[in-house]
C-alpha positions as CSV (number, residue, x, y, z in Angstrom):
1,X,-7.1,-3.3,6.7
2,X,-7.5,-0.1,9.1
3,X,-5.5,2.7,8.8
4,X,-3.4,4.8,11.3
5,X,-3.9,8.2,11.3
6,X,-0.2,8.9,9.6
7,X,-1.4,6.8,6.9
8,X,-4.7,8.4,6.2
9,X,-2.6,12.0,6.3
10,X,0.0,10.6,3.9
11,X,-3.0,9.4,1.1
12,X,-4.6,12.7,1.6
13,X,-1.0,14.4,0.9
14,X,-1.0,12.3,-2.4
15,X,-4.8,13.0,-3.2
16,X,-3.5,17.1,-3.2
17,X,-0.3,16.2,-5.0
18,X,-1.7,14.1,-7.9
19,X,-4.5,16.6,-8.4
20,X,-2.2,19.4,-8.2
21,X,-0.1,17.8,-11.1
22,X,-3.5,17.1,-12.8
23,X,-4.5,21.1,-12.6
24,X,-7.4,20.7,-10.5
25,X,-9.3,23.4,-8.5
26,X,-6.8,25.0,-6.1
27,X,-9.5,25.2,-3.4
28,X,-9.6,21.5,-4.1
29,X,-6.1,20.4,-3.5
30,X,-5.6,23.2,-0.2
31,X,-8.8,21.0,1.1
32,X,-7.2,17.3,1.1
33,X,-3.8,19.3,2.5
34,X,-6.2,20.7,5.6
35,X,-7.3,17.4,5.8
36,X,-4.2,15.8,6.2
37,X,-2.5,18.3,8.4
38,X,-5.9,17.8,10.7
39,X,-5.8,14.3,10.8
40,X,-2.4,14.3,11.3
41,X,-2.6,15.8,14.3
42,X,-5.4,13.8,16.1
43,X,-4.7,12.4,19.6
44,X,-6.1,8.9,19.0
45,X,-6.7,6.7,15.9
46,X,-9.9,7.4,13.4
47,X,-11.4,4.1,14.2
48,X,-11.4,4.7,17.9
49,X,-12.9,7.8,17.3
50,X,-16.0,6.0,15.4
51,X,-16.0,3.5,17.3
52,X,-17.2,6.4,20.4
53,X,-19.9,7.3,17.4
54,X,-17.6,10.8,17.0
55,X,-18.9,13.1,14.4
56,X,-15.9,13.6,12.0
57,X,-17.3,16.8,10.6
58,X,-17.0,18.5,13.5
59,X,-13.0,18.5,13.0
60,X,-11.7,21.9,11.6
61,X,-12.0,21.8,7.8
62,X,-13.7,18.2,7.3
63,X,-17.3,18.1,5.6
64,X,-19.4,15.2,4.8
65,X,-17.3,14.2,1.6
66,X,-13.8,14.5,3.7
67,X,-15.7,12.6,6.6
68,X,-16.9,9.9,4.5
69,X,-13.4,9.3,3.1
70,X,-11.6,9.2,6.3
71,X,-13.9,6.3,7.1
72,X,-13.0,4.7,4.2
73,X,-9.8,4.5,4.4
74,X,-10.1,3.8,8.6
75,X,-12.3,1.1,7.5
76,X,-10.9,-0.5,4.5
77,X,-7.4,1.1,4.2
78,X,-8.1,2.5,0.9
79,X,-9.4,5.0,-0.8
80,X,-11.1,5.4,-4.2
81,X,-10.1,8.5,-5.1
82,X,-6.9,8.1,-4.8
83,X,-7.2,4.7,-6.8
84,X,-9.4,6.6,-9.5
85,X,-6.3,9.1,-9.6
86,X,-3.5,6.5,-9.7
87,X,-5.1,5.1,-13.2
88,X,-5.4,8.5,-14.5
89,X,-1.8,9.1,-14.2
90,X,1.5,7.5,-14.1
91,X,1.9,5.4,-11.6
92,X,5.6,6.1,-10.6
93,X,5.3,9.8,-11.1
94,X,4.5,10.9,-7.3
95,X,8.0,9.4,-6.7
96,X,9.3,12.3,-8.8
97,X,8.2,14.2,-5.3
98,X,10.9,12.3,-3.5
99,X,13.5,14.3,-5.4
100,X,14.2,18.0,-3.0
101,X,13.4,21.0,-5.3
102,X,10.7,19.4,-7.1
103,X,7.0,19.8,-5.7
104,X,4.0,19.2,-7.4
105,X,4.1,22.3,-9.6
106,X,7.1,21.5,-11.1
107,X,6.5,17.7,-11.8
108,X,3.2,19.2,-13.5
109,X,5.6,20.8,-15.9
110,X,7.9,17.7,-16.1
111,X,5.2,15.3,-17.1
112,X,3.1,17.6,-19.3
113,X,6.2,19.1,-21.4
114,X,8.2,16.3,-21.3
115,X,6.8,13.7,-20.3
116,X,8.7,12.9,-17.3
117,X,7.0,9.9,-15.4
118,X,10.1,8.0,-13.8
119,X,13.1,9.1,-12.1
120,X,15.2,7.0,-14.7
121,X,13.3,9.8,-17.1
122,X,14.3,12.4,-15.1
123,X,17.7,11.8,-14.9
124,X,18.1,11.4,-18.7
125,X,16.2,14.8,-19.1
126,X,18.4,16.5,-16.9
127,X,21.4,14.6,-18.4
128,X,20.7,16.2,-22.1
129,X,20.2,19.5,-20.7
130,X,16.2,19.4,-21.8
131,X,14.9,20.9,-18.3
132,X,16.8,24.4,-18.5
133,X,14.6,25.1,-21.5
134,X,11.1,24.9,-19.4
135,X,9.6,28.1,-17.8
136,X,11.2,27.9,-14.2
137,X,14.0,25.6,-14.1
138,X,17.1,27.1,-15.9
139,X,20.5,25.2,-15.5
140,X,21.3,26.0,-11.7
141,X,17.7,23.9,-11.2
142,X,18.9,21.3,-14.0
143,X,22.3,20.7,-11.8
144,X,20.6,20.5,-9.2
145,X,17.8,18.2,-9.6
146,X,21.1,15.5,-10.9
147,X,22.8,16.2,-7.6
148,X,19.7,15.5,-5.8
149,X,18.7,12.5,-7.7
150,X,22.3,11.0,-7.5
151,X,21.7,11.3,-3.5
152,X,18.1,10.1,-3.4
153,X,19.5,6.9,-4.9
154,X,21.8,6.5,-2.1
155,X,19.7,7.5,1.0
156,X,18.1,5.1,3.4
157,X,13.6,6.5,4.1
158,X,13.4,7.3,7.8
159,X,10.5,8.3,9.4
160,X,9.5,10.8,11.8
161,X,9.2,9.8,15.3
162,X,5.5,10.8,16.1
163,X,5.0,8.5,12.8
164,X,7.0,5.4,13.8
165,X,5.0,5.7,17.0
166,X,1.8,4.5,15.7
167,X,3.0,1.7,13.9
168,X,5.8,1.1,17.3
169,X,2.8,1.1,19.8
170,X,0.7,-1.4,17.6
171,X,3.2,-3.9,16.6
172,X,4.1,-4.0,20.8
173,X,0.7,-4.2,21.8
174,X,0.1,-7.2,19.5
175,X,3.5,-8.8,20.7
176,X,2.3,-8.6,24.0
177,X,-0.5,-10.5,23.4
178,X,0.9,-13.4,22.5
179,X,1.0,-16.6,24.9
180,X,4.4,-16.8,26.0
181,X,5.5,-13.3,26.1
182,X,6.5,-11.3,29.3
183,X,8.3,-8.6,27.7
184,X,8.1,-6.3,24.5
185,X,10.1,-3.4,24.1
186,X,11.2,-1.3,20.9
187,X,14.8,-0.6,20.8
188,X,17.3,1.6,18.7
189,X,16.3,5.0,17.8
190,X,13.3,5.1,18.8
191,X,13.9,4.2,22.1
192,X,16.0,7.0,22.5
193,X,13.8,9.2,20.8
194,X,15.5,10.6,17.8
195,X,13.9,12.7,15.0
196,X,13.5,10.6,13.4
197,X,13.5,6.6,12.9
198,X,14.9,4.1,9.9
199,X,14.6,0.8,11.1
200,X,12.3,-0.3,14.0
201,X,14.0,-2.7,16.8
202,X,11.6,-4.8,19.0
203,X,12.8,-6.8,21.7
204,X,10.8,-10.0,23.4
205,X,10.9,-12.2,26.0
206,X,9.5,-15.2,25.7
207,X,8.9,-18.8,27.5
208,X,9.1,-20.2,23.6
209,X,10.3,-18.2,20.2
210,X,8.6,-20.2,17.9
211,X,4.8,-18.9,18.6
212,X,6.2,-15.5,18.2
213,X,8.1,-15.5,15.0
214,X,5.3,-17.0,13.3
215,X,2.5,-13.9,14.3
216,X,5.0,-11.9,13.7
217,X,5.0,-12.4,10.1
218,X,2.0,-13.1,10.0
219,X,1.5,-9.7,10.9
220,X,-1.2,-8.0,9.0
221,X,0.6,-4.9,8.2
222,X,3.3,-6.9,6.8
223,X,4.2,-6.7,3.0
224,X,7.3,-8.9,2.8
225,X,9.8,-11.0,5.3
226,X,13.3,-10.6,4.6
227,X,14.4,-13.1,6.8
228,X,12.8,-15.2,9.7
229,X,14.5,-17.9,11.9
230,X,14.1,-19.1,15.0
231,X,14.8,-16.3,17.6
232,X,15.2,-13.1,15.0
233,X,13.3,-11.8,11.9
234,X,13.0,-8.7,10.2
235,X,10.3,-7.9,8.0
236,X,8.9,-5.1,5.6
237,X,5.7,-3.1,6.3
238,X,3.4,-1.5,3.6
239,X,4.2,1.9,5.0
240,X,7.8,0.7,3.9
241,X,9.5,0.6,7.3
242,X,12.1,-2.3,8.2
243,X,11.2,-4.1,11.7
244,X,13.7,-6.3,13.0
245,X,12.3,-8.4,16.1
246,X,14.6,-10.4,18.2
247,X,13.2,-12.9,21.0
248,X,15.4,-13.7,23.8
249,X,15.7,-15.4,27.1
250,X,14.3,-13.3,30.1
251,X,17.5,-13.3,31.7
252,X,19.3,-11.5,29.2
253,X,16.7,-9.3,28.7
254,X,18.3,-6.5,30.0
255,X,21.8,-7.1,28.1
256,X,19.8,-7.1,25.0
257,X,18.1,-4.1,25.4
258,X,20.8,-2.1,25.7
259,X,22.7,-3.6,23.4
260,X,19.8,-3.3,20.9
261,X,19.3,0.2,22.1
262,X,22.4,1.5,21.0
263,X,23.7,4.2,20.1
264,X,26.3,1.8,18.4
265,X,29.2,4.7,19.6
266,X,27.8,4.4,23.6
267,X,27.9,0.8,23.1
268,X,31.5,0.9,22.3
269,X,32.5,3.2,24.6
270,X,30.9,1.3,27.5
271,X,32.6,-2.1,26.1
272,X,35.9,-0.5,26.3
273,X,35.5,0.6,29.8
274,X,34.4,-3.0,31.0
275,X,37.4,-4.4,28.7
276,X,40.1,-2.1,31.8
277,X,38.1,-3.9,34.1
278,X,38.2,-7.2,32.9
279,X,34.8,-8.0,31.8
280,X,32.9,-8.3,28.5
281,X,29.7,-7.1,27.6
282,X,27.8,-8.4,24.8
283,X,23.7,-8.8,23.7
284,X,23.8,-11.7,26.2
285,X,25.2,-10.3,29.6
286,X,27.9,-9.0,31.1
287,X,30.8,-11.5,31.8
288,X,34.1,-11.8,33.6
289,X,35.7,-14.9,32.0
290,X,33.3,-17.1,31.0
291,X,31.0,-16.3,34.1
292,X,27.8,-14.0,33.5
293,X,27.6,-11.7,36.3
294,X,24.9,-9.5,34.8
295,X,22.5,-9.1,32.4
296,X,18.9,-9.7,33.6
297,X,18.1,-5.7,33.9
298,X,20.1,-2.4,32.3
299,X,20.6,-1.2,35.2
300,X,22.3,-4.3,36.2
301,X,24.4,-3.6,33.0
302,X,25.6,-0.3,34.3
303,X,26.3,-1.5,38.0
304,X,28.9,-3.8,36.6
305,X,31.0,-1.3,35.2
306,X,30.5,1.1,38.6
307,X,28.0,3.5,36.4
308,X,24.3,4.4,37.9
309,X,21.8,3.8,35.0
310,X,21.8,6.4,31.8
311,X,17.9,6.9,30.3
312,X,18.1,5.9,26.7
313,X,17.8,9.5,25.5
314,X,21.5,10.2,26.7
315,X,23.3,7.2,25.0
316,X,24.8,9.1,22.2
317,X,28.1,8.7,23.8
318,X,28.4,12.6,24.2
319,X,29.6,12.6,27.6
320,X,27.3,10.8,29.6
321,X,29.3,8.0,30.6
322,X,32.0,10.2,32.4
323,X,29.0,12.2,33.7
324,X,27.0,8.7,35.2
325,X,30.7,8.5,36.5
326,X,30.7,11.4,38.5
327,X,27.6,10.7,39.8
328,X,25.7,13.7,38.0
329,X,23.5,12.7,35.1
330,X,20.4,14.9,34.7
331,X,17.0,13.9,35.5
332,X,14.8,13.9,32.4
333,X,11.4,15.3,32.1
334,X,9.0,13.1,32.6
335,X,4.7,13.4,32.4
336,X,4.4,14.0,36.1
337,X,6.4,17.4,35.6
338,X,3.8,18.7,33.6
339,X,2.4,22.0,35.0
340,X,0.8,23.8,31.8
341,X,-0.6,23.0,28.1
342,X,-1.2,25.2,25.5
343,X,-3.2,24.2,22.5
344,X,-4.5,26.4,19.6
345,X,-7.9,24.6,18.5
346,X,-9.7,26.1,15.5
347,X,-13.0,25.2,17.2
348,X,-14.5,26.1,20.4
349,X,-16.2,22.8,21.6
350,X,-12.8,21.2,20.4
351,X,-11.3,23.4,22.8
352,X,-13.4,22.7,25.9
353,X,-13.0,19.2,25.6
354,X,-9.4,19.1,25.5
355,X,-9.1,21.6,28.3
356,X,-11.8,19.2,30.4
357,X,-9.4,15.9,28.8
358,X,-6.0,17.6,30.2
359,X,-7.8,18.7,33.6
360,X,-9.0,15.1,34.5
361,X,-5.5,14.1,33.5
362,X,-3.8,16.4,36.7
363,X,-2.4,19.3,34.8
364,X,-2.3,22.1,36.9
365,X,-3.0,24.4,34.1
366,X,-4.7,24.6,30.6
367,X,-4.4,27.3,28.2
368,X,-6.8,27.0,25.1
369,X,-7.1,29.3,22.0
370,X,-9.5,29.2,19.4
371,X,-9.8,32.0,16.3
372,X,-13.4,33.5,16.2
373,X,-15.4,32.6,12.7
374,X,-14.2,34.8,11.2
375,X,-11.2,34.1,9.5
376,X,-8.9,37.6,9.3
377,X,-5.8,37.4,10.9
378,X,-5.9,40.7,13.4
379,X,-9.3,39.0,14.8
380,X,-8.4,37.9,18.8
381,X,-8.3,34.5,20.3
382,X,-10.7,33.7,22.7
383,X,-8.5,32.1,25.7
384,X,-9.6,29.8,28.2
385,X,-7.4,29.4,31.3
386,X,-7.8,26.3,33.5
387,X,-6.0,26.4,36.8
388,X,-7.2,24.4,40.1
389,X,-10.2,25.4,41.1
390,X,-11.4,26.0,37.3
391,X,-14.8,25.3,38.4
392,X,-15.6,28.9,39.7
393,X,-13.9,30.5,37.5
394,X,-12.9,29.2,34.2
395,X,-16.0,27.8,33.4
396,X,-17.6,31.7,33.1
397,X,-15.8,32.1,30.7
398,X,-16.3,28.6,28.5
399,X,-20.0,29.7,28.8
């Protein structure tokens, strides 16, 4: 199955760490970490980029060997490296990693002098005072690493939001494809962008729920179904993210989407406010008595209760809804406003393309560094500055 680029990053990340707990060539390891900080960072997925015949070796840092695994995993979603690497070593010791204050230097010394491989064995080590005795640690570390394995067992794995996109913008794409469907949207935190995301909401509208549950879990990036009935499901994907999907009629679409939206404090601060007038608001609509009088849009939502629509961002029940009150909420950013990019590309034909990519996109201005070969820090940038009518001038200095 194809990887996203978060996923090839994060078995790159483990290719460094297990090597680095296996005492390989430092050179070695601070490769696979360039590796996946650069493919991290790429604007579109690996697969698109070979399927445009790309040459992967001319990103910063990737030779032929990096290249030809990055099309591996994009091709297969794995790699045998890091398969090679998991049966040379415990398999449930990169989870030691999990646990703040230990990186891969310190597990080394773990697994080597103690033969730590679990974090059951970890805790007992640190319980009989056996890790104050290794080079490094002391008892202030020893406490520690308890405290932090006593909360690791309690936490919930989020994910960064640039991360939960990929898998977000996949999962709506292949809901939208689906006969029936008129409308996918992800909810909840992601929709209001936080930091980062635990669970991933998806709403749909649908002439029939039936057809979508079952390519939902069907899904090819799912690894297990939690639950599934007839207009909700939530499922587990190998990354480990939760998805909860919920189908619903058109006409509440709006009703749902906010409600599914959250944040669970705006929500009850809105229902309390349509409570003094009367009316009830709920995942369905907006009622007074049993009559729905809204529902179909969020803005419709808002309008019932006299408030002019609040952008997802804002519902964190911080003040905005006295603010959509008065009549003042802010407008947000959006792409249109952008006037200038800066980007600081490591190599110069990198550079020109995304200044040409972000011109034929509208953006007034584009400001593009890239470090000279040679790699000493006090060496200048070269800077290339886009503005309109780039073609007279700019372009000098690109050639």
């Amino acid at each position: 199955m194809p990887k996203h680029i978060a996923d090839i990053a994060v078995i790159f990340e483990e290719i460094a760490d297990l090597l680095e707990i296996q005492g390989a060539n430092p050179f070695r390891i601070r490769a696979y970490r360039n590796a996946a900080r650069v493919v991290g960072e790429l604007s579109q997925e690996v697969s698109r980029l070979l399927e445009k015949g790309e040459d992967l070796t001319q990103l910063p840092g990737i030779g032929d060997d990096l290249a030809g695994k990055i099309k591996e995993i994009a091709g297969s979603g794995h790699c045998s490296l890091l398969d090679r690497l998991h049966t040379e070593l415990p398999p449930a010791i990169t989870e030691l990693l999990k646990i703040p204050g230990l990186g891969p230097k310190r597990v080394k010394a773990l697994y080597h002098d103690l033969d730590v491989q679990t974090i059951e064995q970890l805790y007992r080590a640190a319980r009989d005072e056996r890790i104050r005795a290794l080079p490094g640690f002391g008892e202030k570390t020893e406490n520690n690493i308890l405290q932090a394995i006593e909360a690791h067992a309690n936490q919930t794995q989020r994910f960064k939001l640039a991360m939960a996109a990929q898998y977000a913008d996949a999962l709506e794409k292949f809901l939208a494809a689906i006969p029936g469907v008129t409308k996918v949207t992800p909810a909840g935190s992601y929709r209001r962008m936080r930091e980062t995301v635990g669970d991933l909401d998806i709403l749909v509208a649908a002439s029939a729920p039936n057809p979508v549950m079952q390519s939902f879990i069907a899904y090819d990036e799912v690894a297990e179904i939690l639950s599934a009935g007839v207009t909700r499901a939530s499922v587990i994907l190998k990354c480990g993210m939760q998805v909860d999907l919920r189908v619903v009629k058109e006409a509440s679409y709006g009703a749902a989407l906010h409600y599914f939206t959250g944040s669970k404090s705006h929500n009850i601060a809105l229902r309390r406010m349509a409570q003094k007038s009367g009316l009830k608001i709920n995942e369905y609509g907006v009622f007074r008595d049993k009559i729905r009088i809204a529902g179909e849009t969020e803005a419709s939502v808002y309008a019932a209760v006299g408030l002019s629509y609040i952008p997802p961002e804002l519902r964190e029940n911080r003040g905005e809804i006295a603010i959509a009150k008065a009549g003042k909420l802010p407008r947000l950013v959006e792409q249109k406003d952008l006037r200038g990019v800066c980007m600081c590309i490591p190599k110069r034909p990198t550079a020109i393309t995304h200044c040409v990519k972000w011109r034929l996109q509208a953006c007034p201005m584009v400001l593009s560094t890239w470090r000279l070969p040679n790699i000493h820090a006090d060496w200048p940038l070269l800077m290339v500055l886009i503005r309109c009518g780039w073609r007279s001038s700019a372009m000098k200095l690109i050639n």
